[in-house]
MIBA-805416 format. One record per residue: residue number from 1; chain; x, y, z of N, C-alpha, C, CB in turn; residue in three letters. Coordinates in nm, 4 decimals. Glycine has a CB too. Layout:
BEGIN
[NUM,"A",[X,Y,Z],[X,Y,Z],[X,Y,Z],[X,Y,Z],"ala"]
...
//
This chain:
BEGIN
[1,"A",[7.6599,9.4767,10.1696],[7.6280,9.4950,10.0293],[7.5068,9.5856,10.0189],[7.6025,9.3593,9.9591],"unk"]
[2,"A",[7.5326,9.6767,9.9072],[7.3494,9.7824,9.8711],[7.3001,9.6881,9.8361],[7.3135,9.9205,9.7385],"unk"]
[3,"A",[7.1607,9.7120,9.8696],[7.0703,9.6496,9.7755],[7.0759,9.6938,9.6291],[6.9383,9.6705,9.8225],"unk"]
[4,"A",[7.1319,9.8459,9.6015],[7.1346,9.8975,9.5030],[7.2499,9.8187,9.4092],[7.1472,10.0341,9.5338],"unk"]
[5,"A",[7.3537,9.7465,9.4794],[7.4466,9.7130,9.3415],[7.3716,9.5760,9.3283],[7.6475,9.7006,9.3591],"unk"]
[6,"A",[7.2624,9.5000,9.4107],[7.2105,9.3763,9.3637],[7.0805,9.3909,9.2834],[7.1895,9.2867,9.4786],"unk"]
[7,"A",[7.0004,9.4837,9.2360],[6.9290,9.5399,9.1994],[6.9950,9.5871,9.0425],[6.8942,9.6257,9.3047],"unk"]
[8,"A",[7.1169,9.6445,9.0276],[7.1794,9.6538,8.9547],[7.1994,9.5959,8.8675],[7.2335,9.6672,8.9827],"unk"]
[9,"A",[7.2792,9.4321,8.9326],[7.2831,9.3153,8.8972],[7.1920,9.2371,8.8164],[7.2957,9.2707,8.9845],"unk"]
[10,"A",[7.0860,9.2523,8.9121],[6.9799,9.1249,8.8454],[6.9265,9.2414,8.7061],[6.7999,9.0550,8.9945],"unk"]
[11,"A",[6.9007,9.3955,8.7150],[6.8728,9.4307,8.5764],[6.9842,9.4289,8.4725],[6.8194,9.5585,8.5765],"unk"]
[12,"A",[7.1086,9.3854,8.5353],[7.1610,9.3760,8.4131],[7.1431,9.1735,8.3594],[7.3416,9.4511,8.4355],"unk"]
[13,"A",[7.1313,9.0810,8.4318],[7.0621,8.9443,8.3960],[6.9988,9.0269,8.3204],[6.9795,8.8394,8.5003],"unk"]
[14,"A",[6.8928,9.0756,8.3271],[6.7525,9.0938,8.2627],[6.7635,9.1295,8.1315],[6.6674,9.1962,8.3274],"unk"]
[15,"A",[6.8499,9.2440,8.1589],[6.8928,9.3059,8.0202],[6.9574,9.2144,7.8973],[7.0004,9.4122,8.0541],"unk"]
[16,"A",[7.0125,9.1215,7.9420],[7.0657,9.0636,7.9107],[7.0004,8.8814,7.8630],[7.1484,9.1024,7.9972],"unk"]
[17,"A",[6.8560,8.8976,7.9151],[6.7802,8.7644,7.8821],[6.8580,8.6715,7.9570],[6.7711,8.7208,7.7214],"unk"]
[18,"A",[6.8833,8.6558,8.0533],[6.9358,8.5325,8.1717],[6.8008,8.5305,8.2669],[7.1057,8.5858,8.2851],"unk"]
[19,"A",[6.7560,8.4037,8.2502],[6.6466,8.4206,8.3420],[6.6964,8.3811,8.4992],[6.5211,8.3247,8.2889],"unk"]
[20,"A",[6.6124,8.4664,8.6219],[6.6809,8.4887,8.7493],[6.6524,8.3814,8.8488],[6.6428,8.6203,8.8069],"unk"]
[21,"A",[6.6877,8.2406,8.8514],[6.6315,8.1477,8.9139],[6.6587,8.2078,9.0420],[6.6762,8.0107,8.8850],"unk"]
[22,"A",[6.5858,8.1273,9.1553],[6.6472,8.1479,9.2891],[6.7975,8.1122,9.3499],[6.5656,8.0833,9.3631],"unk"]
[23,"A",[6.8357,8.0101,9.2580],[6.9638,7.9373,9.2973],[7.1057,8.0413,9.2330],[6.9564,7.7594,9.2166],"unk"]
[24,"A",[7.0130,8.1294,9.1096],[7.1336,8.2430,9.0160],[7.1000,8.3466,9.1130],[7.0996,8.3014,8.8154],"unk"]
[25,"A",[7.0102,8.3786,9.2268],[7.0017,8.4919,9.2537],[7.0801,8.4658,9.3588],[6.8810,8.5528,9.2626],"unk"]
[26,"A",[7.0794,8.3181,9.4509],[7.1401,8.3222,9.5900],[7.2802,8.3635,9.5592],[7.1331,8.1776,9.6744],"unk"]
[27,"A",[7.3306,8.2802,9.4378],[7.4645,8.3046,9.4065],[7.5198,8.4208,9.3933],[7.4914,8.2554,9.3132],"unk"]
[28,"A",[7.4526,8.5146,9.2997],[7.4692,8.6360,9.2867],[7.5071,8.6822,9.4365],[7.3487,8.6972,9.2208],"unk"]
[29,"A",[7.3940,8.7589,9.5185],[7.3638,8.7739,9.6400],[7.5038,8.6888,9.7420],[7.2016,8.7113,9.6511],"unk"]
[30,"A",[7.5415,8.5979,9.7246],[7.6348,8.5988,9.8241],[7.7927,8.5898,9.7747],[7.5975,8.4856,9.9129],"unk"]
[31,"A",[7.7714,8.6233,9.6194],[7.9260,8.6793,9.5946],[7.9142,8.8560,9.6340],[7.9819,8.6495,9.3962],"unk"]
[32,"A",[7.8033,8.8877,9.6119],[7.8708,9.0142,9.5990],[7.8477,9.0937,9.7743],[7.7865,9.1103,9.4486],"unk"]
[33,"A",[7.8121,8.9871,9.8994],[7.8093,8.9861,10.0175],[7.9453,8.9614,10.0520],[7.7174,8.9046,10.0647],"unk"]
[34,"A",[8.0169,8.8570,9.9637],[8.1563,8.7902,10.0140],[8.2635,8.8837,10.0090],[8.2030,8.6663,9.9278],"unk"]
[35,"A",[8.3195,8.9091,10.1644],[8.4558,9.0340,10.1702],[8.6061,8.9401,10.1236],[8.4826,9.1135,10.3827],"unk"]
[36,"A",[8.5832,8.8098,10.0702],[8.6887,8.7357,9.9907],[8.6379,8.7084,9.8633],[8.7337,8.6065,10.0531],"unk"]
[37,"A",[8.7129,8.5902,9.8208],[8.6997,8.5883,9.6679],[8.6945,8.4244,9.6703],[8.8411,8.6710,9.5670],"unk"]
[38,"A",[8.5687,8.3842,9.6685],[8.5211,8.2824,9.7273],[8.4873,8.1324,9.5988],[8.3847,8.3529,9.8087],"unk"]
[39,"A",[8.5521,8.0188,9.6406],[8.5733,7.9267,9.5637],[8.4344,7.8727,9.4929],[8.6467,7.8326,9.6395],"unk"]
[40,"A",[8.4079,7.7900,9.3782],[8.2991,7.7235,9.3785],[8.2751,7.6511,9.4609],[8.2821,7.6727,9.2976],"unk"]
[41,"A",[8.3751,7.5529,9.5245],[8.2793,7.5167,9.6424],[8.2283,7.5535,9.7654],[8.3037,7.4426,9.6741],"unk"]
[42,"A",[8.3210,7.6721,9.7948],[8.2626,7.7495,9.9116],[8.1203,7.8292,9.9044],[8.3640,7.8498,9.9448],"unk"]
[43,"A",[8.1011,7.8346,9.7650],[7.9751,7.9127,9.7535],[7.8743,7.8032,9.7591],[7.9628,8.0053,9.6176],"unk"]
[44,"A",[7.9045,7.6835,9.6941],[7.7754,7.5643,9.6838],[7.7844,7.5074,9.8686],[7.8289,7.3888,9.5290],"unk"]
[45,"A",[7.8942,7.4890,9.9459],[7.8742,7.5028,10.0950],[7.8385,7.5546,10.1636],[7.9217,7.5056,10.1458],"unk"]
[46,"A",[7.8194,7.7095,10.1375],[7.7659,7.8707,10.1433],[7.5861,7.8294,10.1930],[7.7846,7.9751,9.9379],"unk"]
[47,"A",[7.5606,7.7234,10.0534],[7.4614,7.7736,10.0058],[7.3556,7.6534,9.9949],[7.4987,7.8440,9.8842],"unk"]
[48,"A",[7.4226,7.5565,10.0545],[7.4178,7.4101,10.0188],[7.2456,7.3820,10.1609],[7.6352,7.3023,10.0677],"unk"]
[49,"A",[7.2619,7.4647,10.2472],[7.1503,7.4426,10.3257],[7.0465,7.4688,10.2792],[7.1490,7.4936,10.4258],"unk"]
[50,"A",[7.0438,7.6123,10.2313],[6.9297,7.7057,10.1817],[6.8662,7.6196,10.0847],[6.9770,7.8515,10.1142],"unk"]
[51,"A",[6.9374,7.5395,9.9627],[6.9164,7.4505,9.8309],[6.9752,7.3492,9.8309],[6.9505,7.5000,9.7133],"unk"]
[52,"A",[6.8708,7.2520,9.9200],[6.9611,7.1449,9.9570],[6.9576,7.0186,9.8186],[6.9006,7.0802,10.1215],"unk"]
[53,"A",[6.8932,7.0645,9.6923],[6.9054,7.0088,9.5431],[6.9835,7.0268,9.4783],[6.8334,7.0307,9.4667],"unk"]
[54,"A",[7.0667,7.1583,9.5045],[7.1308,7.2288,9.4293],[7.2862,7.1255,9.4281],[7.1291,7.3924,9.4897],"unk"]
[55,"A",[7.3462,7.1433,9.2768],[7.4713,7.0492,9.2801],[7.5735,7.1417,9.2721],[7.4845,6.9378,9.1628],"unk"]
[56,"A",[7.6814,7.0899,9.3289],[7.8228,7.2154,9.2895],[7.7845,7.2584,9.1137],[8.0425,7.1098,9.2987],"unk"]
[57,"A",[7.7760,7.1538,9.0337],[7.7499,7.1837,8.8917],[7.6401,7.3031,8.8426],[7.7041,7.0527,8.8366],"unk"]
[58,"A",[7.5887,7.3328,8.9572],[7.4426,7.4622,8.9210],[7.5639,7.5370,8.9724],[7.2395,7.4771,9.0280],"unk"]
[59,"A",[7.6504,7.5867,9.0706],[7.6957,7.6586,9.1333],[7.7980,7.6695,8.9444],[7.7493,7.6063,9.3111],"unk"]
[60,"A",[7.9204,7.5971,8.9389],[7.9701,7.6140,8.8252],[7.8631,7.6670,8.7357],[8.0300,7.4981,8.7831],"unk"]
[61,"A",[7.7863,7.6280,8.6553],[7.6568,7.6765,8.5752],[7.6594,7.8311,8.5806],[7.5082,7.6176,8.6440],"unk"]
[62,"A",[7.6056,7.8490,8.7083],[7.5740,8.0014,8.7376],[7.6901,8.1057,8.7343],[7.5140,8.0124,8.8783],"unk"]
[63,"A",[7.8317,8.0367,8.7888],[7.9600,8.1522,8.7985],[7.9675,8.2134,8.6211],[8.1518,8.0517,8.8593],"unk"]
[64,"A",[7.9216,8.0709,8.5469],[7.9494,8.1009,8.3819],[7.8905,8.1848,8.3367],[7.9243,8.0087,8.2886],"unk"]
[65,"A",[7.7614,8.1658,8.3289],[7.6961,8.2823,8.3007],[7.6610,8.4227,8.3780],[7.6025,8.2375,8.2725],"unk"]
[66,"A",[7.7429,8.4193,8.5086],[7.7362,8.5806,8.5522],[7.9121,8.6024,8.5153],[7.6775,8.6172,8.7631],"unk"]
[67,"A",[7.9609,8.5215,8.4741],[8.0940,8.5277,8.4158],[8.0600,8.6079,8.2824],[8.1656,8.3728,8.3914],"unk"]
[68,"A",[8.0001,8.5338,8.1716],[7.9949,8.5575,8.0554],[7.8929,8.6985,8.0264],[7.9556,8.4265,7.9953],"unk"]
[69,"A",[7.8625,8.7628,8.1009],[7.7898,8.8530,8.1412],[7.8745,8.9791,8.2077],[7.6973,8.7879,8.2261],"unk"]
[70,"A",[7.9914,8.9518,8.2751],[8.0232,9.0518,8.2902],[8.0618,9.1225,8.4745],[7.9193,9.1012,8.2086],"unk"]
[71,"A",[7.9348,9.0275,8.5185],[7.9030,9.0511,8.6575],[8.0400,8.9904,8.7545],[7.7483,8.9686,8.6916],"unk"]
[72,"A",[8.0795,8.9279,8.7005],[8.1948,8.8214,8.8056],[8.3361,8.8216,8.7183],[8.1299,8.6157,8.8248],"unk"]
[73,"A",[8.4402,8.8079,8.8025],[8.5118,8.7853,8.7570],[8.6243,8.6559,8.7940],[8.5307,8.8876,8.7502],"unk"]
[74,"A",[8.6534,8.5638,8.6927],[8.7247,8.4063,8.7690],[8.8704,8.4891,8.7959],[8.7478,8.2184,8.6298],"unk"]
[75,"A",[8.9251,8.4063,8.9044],[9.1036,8.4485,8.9261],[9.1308,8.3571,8.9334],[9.1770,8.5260,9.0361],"unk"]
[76,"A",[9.2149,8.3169,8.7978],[9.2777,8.1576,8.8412],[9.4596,8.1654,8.8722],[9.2458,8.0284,8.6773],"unk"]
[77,"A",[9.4536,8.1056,8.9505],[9.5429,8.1196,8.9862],[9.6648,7.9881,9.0183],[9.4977,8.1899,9.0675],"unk"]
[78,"A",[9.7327,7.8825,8.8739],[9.8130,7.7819,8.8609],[9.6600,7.6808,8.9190],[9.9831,7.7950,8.9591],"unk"]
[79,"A",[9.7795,7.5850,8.9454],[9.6736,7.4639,8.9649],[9.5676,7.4730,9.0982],[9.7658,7.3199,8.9843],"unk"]
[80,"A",[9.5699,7.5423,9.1757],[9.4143,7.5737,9.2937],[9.3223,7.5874,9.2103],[9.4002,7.7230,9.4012],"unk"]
[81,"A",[9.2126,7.6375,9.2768],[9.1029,7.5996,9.2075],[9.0362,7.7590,9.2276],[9.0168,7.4522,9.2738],"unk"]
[82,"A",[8.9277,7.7963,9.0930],[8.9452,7.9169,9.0517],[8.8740,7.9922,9.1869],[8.8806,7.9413,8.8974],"unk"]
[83,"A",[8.8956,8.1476,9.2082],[8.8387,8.2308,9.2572],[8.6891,8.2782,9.1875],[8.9346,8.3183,9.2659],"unk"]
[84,"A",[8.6249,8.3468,9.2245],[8.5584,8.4322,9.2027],[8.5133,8.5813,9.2573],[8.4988,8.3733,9.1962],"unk"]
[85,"A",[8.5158,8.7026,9.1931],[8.5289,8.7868,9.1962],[8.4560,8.8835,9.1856],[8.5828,8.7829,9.1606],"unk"]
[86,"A",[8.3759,8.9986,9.2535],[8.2238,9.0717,9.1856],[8.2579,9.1667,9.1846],[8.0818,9.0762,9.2463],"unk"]
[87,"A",[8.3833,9.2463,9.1750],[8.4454,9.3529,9.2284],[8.4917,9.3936,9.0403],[8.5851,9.3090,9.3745],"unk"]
[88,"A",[8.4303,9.3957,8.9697],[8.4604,9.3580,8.8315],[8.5689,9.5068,8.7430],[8.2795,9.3281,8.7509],"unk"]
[89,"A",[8.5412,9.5845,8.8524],[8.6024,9.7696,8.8590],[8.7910,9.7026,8.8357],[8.5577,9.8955,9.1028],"unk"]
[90,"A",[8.8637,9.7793,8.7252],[9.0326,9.7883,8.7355],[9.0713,9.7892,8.8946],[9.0992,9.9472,8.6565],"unk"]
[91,"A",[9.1127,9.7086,8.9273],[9.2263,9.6814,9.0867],[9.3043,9.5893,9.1021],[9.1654,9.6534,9.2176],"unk"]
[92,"A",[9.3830,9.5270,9.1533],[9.4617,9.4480,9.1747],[9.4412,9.4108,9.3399],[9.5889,9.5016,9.1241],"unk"]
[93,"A",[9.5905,9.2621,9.3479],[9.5295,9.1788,9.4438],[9.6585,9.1494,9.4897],[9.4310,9.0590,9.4004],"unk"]
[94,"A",[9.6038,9.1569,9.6544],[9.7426,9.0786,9.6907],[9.7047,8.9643,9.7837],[9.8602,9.1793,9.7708],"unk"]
[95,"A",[9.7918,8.8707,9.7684],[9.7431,8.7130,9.7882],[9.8765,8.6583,9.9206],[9.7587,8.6000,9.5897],"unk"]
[96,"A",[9.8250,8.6000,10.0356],[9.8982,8.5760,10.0766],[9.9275,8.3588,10.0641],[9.8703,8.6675,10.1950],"unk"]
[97,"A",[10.1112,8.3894,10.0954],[10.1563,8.2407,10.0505],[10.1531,8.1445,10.1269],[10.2751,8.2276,10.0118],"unk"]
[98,"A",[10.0994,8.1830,10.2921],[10.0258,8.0872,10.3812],[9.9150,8.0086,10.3753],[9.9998,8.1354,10.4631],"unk"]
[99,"A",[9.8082,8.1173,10.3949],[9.6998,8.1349,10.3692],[9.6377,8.1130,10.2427],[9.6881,8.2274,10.4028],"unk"]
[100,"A",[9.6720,8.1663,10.1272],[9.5379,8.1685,9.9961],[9.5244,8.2942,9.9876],[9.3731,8.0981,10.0242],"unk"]
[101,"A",[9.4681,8.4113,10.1505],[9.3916,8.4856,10.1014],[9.3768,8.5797,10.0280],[9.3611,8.5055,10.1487],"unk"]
[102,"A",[9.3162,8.6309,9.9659],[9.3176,8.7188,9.8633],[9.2887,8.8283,9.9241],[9.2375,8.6927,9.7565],"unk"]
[103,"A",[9.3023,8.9476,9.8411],[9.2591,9.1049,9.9514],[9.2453,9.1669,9.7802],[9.4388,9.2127,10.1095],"unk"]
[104,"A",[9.1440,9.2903,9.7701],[9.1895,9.3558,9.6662],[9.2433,9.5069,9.7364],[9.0680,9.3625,9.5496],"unk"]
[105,"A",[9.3419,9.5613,9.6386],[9.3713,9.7188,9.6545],[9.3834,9.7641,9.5128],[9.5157,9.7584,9.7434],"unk"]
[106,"A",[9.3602,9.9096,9.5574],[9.3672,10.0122,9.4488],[9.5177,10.0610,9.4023],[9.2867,10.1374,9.5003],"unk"]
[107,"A",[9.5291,10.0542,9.2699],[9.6360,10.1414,9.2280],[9.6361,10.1700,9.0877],[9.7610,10.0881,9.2623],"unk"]
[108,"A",[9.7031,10.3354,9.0641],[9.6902,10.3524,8.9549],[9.6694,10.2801,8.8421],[9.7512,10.3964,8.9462],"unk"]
[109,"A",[9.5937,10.2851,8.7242],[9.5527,10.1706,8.6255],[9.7623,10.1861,8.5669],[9.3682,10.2317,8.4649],"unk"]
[110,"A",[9.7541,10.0882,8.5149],[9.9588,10.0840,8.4492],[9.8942,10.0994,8.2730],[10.0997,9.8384,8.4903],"unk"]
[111,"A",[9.7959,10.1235,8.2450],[9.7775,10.1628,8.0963],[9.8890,10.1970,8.0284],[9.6926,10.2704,8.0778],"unk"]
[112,"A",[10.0133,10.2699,8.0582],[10.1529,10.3062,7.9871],[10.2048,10.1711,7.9835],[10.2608,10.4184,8.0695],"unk"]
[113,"A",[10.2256,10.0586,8.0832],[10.2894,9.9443,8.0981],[10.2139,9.8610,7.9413],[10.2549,9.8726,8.2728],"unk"]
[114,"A",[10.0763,9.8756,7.9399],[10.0333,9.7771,7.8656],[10.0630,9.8541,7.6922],[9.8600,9.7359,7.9194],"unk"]
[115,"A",[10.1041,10.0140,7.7015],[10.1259,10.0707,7.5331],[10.2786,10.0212,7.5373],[10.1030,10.2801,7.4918],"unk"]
[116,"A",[10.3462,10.0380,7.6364],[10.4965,9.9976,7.5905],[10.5333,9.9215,7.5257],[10.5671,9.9688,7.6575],"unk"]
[117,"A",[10.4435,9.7288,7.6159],[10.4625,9.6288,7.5717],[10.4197,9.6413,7.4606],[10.4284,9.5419,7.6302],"unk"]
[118,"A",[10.2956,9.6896,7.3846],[10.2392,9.6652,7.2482],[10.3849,9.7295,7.1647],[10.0655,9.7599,7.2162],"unk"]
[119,"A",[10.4257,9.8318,7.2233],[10.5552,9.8718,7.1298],[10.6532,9.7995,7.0891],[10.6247,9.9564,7.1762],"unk"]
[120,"A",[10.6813,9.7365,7.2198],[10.7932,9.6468,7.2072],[10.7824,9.5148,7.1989],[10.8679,9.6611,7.2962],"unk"]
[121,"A",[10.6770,9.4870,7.1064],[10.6272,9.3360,7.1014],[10.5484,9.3274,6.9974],[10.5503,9.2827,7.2217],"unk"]
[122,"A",[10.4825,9.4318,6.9729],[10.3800,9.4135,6.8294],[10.2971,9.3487,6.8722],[10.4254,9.3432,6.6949],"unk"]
[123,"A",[10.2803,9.2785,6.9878],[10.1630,9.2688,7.0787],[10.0515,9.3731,7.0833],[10.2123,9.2629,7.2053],"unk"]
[124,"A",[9.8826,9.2992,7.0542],[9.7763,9.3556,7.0996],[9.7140,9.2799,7.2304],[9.6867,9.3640,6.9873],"unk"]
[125,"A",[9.7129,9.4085,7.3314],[9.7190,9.4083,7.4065],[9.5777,9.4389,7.4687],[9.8123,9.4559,7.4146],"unk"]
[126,"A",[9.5299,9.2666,7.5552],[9.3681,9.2895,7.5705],[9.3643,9.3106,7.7150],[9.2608,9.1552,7.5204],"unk"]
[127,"A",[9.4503,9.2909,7.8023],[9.4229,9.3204,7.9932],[9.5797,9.3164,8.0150],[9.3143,9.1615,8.1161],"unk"]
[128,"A",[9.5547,9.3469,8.1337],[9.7063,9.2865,8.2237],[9.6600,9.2625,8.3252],[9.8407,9.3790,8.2574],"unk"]
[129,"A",[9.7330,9.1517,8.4492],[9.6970,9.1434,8.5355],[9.8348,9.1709,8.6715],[9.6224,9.0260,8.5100],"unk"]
[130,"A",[9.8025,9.2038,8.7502],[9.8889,9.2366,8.8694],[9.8844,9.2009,8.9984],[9.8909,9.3426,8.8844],"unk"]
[131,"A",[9.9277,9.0864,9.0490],[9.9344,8.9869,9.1653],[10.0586,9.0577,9.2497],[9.9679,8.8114,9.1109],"unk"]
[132,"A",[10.0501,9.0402,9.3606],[10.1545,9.0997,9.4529],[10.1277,8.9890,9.6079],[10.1150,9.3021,9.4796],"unk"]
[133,"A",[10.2578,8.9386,9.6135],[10.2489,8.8045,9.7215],[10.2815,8.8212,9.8531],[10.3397,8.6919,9.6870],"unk"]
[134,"A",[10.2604,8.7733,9.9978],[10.2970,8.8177,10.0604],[10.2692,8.7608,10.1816],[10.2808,8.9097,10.0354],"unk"]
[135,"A",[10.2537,8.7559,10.3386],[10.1718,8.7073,10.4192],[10.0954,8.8111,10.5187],[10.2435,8.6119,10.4823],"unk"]
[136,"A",[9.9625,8.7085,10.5155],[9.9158,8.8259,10.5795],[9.8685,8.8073,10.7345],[9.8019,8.8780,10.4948],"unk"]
[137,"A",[9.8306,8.9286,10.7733],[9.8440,8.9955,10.9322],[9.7965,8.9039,10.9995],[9.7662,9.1322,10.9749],"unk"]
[138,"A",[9.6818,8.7898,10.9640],[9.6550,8.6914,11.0333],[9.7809,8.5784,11.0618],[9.5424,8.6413,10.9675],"unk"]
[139,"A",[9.8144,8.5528,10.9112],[9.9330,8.4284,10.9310],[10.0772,8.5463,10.9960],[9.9830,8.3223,10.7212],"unk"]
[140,"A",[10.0809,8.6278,11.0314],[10.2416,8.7017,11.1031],[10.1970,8.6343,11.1837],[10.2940,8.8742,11.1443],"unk"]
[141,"A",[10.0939,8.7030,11.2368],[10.0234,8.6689,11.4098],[10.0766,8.5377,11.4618],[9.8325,8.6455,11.4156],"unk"]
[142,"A",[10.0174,8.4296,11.3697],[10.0009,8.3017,11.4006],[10.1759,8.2633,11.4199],[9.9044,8.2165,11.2736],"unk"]
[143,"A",[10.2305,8.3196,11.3090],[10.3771,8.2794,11.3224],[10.4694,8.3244,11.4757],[10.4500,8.3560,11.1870],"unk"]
[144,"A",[10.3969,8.4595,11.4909],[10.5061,8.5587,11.6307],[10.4552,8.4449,11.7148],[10.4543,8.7715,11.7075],"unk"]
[145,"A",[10.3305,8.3715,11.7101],[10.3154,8.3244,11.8732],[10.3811,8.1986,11.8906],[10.1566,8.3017,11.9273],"unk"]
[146,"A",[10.4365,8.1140,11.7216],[10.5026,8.0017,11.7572],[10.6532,8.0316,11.8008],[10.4935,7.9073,11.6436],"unk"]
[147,"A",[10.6836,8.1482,11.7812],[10.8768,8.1734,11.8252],[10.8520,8.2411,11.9400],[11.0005,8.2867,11.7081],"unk"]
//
């Protein structure tokens, strides 16, 4: 991670009147370290040594308001329990059905997909989202060595 996109970060808290406890900064700081898309409780387990006061409920607390801010983004995904996301830029995700894991990739924004539907629906149209399922290179692995 730059220091420059966490620097970023905390001036936009600022900008924004969120004051920067140590426990909103660790959080910050190790979502946007995390190369997954890392649960609330993996982050309060993450993080649980460093702040050994700290309750999963500060961890929830904090995703909200760097949620409601802009900085994070939740992926919920049916009944599991939500993701979190700092990657807040248009991309999509592909998730494998072993595993959980999440990966993001790039692809063209579908902006035509989302005017069509408004056409053909009279639908206003505020996001779309684009999941793509699959398994991944870790779980093949694991599978070639049981056959």
């Amino acid at each position: 991670m730059s220091e420059q996109r966490l620097r970023q970060a905390i001036d936009t808290l600022k900008e924004s009147g969120v004051r920067i406890t140590p426990q909103r900064h660790a959080v910050l700081e190790f979502l946007l370290n995390a190369m997954v898309h890392p649960t609330a409780d993996e982050i309060y387990k993450a993080l649980e040594g460093k702040f050994p006061n700290m309750s999963v409920a500060t961890v929830y607390n904090n995703l909200r308001v760097l949620k409601d801010i802009g900085l994070v983004r939740e992926l919920t995904y049916g009944d599991s329990s939500s993701r979190f996301d700092c990657n807040t830029s248009d991309h999509y995700h592909i998730i494998c059905n072993e595993c959980g894991k999440i990966v993001d990739f790039h692809y063209p924004s579908l902006n035509e997909v989302e005017s069509l539907a408004e056409q053909v629906t009279g639908f206003d149209v505020s996001h779309h989202r684009l999941e793509v399922y699959g398994k991944c290179d870790d779980c093949q692995a694991v599978n070639t060595k049981k056959h």
